[in-house]
C-alpha positions as CSV (number, residue, x, y, z in Angstrom):
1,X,-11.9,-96.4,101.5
2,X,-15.4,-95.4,100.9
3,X,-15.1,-92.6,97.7
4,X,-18.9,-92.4,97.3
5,X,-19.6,-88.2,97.3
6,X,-21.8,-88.7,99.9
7,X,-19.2,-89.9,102.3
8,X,-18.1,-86.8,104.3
9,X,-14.6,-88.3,104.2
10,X,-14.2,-87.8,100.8
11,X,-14.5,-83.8,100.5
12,X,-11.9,-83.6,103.5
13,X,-9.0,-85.4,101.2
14,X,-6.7,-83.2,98.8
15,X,-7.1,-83.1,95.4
16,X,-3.7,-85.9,94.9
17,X,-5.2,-87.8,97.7
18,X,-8.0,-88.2,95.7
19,X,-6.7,-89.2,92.4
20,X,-4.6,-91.8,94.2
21,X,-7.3,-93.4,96.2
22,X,-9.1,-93.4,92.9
23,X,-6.3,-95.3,90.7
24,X,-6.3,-97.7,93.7
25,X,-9.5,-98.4,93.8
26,X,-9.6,-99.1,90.2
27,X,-6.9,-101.2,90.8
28,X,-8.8,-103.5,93.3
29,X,-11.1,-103.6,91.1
30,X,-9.6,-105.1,88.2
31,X,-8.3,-107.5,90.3
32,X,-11.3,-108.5,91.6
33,X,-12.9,-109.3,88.4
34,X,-10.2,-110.6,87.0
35,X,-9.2,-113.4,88.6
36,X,-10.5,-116.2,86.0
37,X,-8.9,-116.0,82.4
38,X,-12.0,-115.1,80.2
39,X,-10.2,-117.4,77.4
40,X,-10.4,-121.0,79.3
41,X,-11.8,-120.1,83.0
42,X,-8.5,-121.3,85.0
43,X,-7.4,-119.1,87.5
44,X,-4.9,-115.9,86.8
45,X,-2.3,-114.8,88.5
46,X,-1.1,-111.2,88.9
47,X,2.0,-110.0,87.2
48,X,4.4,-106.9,86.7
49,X,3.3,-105.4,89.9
50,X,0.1,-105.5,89.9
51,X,0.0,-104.0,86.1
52,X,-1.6,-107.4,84.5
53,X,-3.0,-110.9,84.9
54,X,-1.9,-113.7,83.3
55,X,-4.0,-116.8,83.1
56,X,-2.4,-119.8,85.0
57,X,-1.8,-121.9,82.0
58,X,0.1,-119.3,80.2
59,X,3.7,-120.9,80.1
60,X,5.3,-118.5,77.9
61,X,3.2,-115.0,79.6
62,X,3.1,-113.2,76.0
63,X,1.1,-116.1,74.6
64,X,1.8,-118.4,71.2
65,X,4.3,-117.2,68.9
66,X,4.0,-118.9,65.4
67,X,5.7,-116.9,62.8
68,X,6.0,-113.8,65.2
69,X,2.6,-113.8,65.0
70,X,0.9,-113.9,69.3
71,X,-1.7,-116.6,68.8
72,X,-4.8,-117.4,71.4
73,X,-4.8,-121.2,72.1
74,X,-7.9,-122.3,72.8
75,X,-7.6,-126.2,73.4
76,X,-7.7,-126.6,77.2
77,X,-4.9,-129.4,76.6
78,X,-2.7,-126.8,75.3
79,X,-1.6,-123.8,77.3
80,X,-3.4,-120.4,77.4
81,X,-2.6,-116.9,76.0
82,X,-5.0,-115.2,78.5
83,X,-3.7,-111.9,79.6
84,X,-5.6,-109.4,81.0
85,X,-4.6,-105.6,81.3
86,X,-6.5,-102.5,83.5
87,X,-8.9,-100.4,81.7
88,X,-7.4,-96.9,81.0
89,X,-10.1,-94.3,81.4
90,X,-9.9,-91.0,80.8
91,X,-10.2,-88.5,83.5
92,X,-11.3,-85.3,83.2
């Protein structure tokens, strides 16, 4: 779905229609430019529905716990603690 305000589809949809189209296209786009973990570059996978990506190597999918303290592990021989959430914006 185009939602540029130049696209004569986009006046014709209701106001709901609009706010939906517009939480899934921000949607599609955090998966799109999510799909590497930012911590060690392996690929993620989505998780929760849709709600988060986890990075491949992330065995546990909260990260390292030492001391109930979440740790990132960096060491590519290790597992990773990459996790990777949707921006919240503010609408107005």
């Amino acid at each position: 779905v185009n939602l540029k305000p130049d696209n004569p589809k986009y006046s014709t949809l209701r106001m709901q229609d609009t706010a939906l189209c517009a939480q899934a296209k921000s949607l599609f786009e955090f998966h799109r430019r999510h799909r590497f973990c930012g911590l060690c570059g392996s690929p993620t996978h989505s998780d929760q529905g849709g709600s988060r990506r986890i990075c491949n190597r992330n065995i546990v999918g909260e990260g390292e716990v030492v001391g109930g303290t979440v740790h990132d592990t960096h060491d590519l021989d290790a597992q990773c603690s990459g996790i990777v959430f949707p921006r919240q914006d503010p609408v107005i």
